[in-house]
MDAnalysis code that builds the backbone (N, CA, C; Angstrom):
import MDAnalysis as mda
import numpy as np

u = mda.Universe.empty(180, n_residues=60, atom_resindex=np.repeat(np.arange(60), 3), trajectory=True)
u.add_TopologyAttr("name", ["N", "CA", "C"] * 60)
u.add_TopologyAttr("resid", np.arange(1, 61))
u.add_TopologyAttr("resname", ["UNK", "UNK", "UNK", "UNK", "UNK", "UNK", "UNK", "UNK", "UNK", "UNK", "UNK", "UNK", "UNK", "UNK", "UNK", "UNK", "UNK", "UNK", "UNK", "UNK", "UNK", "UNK", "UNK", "UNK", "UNK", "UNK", "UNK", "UNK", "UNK", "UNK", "UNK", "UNK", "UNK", "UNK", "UNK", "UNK", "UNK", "UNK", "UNK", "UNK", "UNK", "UNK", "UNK", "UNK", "UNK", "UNK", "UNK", "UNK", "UNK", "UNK", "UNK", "UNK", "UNK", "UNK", "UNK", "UNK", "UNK", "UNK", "UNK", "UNK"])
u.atoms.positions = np.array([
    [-55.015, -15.653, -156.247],
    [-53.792, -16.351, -155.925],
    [-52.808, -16.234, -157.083],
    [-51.754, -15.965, -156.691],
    [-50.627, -16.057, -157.715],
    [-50.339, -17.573, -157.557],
    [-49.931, -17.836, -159.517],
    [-49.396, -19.108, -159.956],
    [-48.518, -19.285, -159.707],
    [-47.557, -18.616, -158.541],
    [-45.989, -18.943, -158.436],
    [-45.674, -19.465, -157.349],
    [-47.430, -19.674, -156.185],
    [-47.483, -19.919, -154.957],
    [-47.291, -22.114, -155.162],
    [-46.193, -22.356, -154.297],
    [-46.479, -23.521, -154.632],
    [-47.110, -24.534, -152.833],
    [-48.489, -25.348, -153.576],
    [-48.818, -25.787, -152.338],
    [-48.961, -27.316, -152.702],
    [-47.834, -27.763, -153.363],
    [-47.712, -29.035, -153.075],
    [-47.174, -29.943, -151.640],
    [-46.843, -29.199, -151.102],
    [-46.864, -29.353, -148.944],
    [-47.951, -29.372, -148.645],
    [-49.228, -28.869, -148.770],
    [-49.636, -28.271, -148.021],
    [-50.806, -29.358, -147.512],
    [-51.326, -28.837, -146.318],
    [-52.341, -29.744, -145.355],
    [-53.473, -29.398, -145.623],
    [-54.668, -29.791, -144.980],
    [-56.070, -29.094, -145.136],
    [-55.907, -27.900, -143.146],
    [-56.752, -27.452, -143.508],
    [-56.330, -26.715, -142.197],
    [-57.544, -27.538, -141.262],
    [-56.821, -27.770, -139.678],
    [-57.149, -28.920, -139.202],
    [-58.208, -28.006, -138.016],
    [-58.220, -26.853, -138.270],
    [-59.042, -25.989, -137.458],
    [-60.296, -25.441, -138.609],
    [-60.649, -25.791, -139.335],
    [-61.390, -24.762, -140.172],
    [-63.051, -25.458, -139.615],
    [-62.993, -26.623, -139.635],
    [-64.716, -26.781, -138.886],
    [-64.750, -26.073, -137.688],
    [-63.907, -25.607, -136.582],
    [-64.530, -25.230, -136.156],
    [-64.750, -23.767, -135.934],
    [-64.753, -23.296, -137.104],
    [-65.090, -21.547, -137.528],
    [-65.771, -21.655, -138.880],
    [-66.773, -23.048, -139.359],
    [-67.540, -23.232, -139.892],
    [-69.079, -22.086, -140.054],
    [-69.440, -22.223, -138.667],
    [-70.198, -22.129, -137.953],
    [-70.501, -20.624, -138.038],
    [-69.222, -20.188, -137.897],
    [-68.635, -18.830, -138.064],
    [-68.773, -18.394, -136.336],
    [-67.780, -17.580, -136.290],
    [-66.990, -17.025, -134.800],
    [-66.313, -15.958, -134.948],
    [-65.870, -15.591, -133.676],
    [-64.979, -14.088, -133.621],
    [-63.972, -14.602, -132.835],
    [-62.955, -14.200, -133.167],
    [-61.603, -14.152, -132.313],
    [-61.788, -12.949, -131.351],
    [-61.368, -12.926, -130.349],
    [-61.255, -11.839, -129.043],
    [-59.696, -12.151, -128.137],
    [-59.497, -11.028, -128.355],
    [-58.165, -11.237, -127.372],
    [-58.392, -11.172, -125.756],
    [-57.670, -12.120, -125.032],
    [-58.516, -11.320, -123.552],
    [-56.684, -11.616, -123.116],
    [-56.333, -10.882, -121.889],
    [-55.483, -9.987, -121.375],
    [-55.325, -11.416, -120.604],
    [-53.923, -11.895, -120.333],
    [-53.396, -12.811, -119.833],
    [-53.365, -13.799, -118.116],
    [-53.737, -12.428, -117.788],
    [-54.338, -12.634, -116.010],
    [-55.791, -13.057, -116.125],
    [-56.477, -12.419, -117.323],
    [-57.724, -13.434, -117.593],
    [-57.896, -14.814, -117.769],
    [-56.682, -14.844, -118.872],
    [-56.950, -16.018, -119.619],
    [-56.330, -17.624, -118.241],
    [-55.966, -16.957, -117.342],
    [-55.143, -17.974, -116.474],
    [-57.052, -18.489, -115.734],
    [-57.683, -17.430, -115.525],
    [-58.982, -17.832, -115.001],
    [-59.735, -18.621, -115.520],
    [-59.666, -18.157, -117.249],
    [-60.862, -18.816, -118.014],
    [-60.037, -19.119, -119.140],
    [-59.616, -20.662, -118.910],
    [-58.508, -21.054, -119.951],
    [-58.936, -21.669, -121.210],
    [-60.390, -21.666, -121.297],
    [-60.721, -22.115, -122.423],
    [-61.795, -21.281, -123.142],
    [-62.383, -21.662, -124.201],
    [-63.102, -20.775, -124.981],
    [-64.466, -21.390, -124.000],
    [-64.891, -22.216, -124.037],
    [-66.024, -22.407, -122.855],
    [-66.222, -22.208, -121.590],
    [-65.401, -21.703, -121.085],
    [-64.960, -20.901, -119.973],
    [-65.535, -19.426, -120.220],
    [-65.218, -18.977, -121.036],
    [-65.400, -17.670, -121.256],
    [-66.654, -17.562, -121.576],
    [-67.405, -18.315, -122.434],
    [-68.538, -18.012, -122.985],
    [-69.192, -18.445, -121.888],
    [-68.930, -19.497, -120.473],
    [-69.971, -19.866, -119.808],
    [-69.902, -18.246, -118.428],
    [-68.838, -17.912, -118.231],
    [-69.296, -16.859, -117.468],
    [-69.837, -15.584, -118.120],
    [-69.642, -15.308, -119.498],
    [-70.570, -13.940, -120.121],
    [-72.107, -14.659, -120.368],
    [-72.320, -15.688, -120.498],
    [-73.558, -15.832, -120.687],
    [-74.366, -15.957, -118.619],
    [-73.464, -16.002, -117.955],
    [-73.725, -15.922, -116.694],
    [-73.617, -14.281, -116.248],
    [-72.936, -13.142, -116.538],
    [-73.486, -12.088, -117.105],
    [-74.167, -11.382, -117.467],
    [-74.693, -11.651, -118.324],
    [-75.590, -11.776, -119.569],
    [-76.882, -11.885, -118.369],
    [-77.017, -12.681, -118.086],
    [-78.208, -13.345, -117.672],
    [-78.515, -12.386, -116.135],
    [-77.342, -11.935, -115.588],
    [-77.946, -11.359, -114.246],
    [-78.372, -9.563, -114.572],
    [-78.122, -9.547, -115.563],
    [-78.385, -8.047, -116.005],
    [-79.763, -8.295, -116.406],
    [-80.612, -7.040, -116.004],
    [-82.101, -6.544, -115.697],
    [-82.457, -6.490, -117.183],
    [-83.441, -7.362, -117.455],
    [-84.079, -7.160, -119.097],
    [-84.649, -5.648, -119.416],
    [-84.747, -4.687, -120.566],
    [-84.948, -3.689, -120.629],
    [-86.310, -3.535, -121.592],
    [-86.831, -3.338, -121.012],
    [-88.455, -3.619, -122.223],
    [-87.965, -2.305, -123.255],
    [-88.129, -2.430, -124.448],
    [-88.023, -1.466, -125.559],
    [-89.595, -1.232, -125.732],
    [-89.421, 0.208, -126.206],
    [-90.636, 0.952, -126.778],
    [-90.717, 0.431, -128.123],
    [-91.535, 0.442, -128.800],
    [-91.723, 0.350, -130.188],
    [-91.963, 1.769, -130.956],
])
């Protein structure tokens, strides 16, 4: 940080718990986002996804 930055304004950032945890940002395309308007939205239909796709046994 440069010493010339002044953050006597400044806030705590009121979003940072919840990327604590750690997360990814994803952009999704706007005709999506009208479907699945929230971040639990999204994660509840890929894990519904997720789940109807055929498990793949791996070789070792």
């Amino acid at each position: 940080m440069r010493k010339e930055y002044d953050f006597t304004g400044a806030k705590p950032n009121k979003f940072a718990k919840h990327f604590e945890g750690g997360s990814n940002v994803v952009l999704i395309d706007s005709d999506l986002s009208k479907i699945f308007p929230t971040d639990k939205a999204v994660n509840d239909a890929l894990r519904a996804l997720v789940s109807a796709i055929p498990k793949v046994k791996q070789k070792h």
